[in-house]
N, C-alpha and C positions, 0 to 999 in steps of 0.2 A: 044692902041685901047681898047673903053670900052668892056669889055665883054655883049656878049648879052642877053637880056631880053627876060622871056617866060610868055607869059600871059593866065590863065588856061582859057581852055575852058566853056560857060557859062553851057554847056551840062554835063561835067566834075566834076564842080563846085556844081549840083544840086543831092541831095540823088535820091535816087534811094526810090520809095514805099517799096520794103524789106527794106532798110537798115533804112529808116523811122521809121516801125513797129520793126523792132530790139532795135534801140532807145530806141524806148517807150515799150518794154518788161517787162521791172524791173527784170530780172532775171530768169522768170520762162523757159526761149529756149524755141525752136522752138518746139521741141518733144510736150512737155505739152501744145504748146499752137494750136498743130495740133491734138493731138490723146486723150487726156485728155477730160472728159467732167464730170469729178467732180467740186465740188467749188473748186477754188483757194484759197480763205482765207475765214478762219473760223468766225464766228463771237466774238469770242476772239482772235483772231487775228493767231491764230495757221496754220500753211500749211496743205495740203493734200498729203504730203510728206512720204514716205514709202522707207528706207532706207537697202540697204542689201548689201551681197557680202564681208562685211567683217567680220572678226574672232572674238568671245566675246571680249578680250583681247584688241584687237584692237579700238572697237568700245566702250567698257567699259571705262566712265570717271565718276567717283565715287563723284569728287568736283560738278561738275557740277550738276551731277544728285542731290546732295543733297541742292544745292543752287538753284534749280528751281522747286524742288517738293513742292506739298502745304505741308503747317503746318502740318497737319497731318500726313503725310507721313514723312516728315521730324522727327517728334517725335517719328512715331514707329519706323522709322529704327534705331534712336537713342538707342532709348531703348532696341532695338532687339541685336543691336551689343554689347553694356553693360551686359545685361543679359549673353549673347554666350560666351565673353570673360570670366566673372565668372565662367562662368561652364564647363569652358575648364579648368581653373586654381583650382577649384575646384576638377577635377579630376585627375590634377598632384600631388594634396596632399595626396591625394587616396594612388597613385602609391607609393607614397613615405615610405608606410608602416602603419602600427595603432599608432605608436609613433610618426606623424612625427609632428601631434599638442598636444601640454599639455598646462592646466592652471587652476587655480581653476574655472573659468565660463565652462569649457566644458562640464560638467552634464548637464547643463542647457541650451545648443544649442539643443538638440536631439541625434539623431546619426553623425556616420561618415561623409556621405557626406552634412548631416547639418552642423556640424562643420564646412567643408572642403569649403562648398559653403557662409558662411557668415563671414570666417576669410577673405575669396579673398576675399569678399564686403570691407570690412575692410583695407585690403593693398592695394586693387584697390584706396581706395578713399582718402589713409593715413590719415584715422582717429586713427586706435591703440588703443582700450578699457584697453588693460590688460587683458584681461580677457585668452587670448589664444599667444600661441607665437609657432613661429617654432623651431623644434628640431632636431639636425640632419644637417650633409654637404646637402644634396637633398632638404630639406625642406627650407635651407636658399636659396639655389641657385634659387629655383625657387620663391621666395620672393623675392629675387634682381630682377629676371625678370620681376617679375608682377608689381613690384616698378616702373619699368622704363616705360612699355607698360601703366599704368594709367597715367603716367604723361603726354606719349606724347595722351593718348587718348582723355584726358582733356582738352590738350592745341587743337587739333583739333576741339574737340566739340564745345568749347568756340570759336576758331574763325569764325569756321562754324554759329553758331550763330549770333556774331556779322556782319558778311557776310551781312547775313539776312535782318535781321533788318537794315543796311546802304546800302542795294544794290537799286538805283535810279530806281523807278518804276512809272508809271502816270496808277493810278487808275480811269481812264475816263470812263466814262456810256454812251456810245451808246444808242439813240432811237432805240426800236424793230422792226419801218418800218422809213423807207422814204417816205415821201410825194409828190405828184405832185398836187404842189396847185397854184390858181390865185397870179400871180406877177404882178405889174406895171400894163402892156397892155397885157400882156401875160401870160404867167405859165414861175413856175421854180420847179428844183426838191429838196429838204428840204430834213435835218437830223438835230438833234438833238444831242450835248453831254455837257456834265455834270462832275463837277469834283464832285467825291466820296469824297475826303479827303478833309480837312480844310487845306491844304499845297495850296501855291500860284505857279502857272506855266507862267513864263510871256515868252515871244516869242512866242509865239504856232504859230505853222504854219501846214498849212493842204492841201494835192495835194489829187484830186481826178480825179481816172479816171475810162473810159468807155470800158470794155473788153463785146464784143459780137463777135460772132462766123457769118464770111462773107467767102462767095465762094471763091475759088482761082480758079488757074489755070490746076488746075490738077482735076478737075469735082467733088472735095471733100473741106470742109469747114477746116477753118481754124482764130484763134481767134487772133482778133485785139485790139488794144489798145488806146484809143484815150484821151488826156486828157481833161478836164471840167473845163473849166474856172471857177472860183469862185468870186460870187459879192464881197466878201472879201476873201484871204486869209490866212488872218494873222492877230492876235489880242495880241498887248502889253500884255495887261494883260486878267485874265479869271478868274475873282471872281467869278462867278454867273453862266449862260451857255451860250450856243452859238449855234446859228442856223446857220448851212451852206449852202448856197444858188448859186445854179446854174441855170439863167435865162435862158429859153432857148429858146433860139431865132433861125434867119436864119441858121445861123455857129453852131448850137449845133446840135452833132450826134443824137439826141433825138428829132431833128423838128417833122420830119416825124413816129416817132414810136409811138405805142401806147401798151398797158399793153400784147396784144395778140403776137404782134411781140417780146419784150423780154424776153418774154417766149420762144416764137420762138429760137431765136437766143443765149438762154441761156444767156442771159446778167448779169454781174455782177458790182457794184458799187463798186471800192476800195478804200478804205478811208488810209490815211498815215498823221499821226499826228506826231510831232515835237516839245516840246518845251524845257525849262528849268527850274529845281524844283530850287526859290528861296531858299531854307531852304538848300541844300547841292550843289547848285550850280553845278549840272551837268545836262545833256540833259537827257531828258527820250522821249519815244516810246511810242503810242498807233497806232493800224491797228484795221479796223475793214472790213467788206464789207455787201452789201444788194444786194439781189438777185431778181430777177423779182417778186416770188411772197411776196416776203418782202417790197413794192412799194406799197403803196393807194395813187389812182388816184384820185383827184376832193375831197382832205382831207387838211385839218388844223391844227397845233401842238396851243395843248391848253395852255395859260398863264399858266407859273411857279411862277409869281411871286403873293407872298399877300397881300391884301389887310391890311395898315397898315398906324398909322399914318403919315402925311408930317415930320413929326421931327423927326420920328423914324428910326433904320438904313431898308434897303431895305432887304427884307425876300425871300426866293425862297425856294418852296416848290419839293427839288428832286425829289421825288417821282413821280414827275406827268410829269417828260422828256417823258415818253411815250406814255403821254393823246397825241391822236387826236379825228378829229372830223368832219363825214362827212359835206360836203357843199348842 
């Protein structure tokens, strides 16, 4: 006897509106997207995320932090912990007594903790002048130490460096507003991005969607998520730049709204880019978003490109991602 067949219900079968809207979340839950009423993404792509509850210790990750601060950050702290570690090791030379450094150059560093602070510069970097040496069981011991802490401090720096410099990044320019400008028969909403770098991104693929804040059931609002189909969303290659275009027609959340309602409803445009850096051959990210008053209505993104001969290679003048231009 076959066993028996159950055929799910078509009722069964169909999401449910919450479980729709959880879908299309992207992560931010429920919480933020009922009580929250800040922006969700930054225009560098950063959250509005505020993280607590747990212990420094805990929360402290020292690679990390150094692999995503900018440049400059990264170089003072460089420098800050080099300098600190000299002047800790400077001051066990100290301890060590007034003989623990001799050499015919020590007249001519200054005093003690000049001696003391540029012999470590010295054993920190195993360079070794001659000019000074340690003297003494204490003053070697702590010259085997410093000997070992510069090498591994070296080899950290240097890969933290290298880190750096190979960590797979998409350097994309966001336009400063989005457009709502005449398409086809109709209007569509426009942006604008731009690669910053002379590196090639081919797959790019780009999902945008429509977060505004609608009534629920409980006589309080609550932010939805809707996505936006795009005239394209996906371009081989991305030499030059790319206008992303959302027609909005019958079926776009956007028929019926106009500049005063996304204000209204706090609306936000979230942009999620996608592709792959030819040059290292791994996926990079860019995110950006545009906010109600970040939208010009009944506006046009101005030619990037120049004016140049037919024989000559095709020119695009970056700088002008941002031109629009009332209608």
């Amino acid at each position: 006897m076959a066993p028996p067949t159950f055929e799910p219900s078509p009722l069964a079968a169909r999401p449910s509106a919450e479980d729709q809207a959880r879908d299309r979340d992207l992560g931010f839950g429920s919480v933020v997207s009922r009580d929250s009423r800040q922006r969700l993404l930054n225009r560098d792509g950063s959250f509005n995320v505020s993280r607590t509850g747990l212990g420094f210790l805990d929360s402290f990750a020292p690679y990390h932090l150094l692999l995503t601060a900018s440049w400059t950050g990264f170089l003072v702290a460089v420098s800050a912990i080099y300098l600190g570690l000299n002047l800790v090791f400077a001051a066990a030379y100290l301890a060590c007594g007034p003989d623990a450094l001799f050499g015919s150059g020590a007249a001519m560093m200054g005093g003690r903790f000049a001696q003391a602070f540029f012999f470590s510069i010295q054993t920190f970097a195993t360079i070794g002048y001659g000019q000074l040496a340690p003297n003494g069981t204490a003053a070697n011991i702590v010259v085997t130490i410093e000997a070992l802490v510069g090498l591994m401090y070296q080899a950290l720096a240097t890969g933290l460096l290298f880190a750096r410099f190979t960590r797979p990044t998409a350097a994309l320019l966001f336009s400063r507003h989005a457009v709502v400008a005449p398409y086809r028969d109709g209007r569509a909403l426009m942006f604008r991005i731009a690669n910053r770098r002379r590196n090639e991104i081919i797959e790019l693929n780009a999902q945008v969607l429509f977060s505004a804040l609608e009534p629920d059931d409980r006589g309080g609002a609550v932010r939805r998520y809707t996505p936006l189909p795009l005239e394209r969303n996906k371009v081989t290659f991305f030499p030059l730049s790319w206008t992303l275009v959302h027609p909005i027609d019958a079926a776009s959340p956007l028929a019926s709204l106009a500049a005063d309602d996304l204000e209204r409803t706090e609306a936000e445009i979230l942009v999620l880019l996608s592709g792959i850096d030819e040059a290292l051959e791994q996926t990079v990210h860019a995110r950006s978003s545009y906010q109600a008053q970040e939208i010009v209505w009944n506006a046009r993104f101005q030619s990037m490109y120049l004016q140049t001969d037919v024989r000559s290679r095709v020119s695009v003048d970056i700088s002008r991602v941002h031109g629009i231009e009332q209608l």
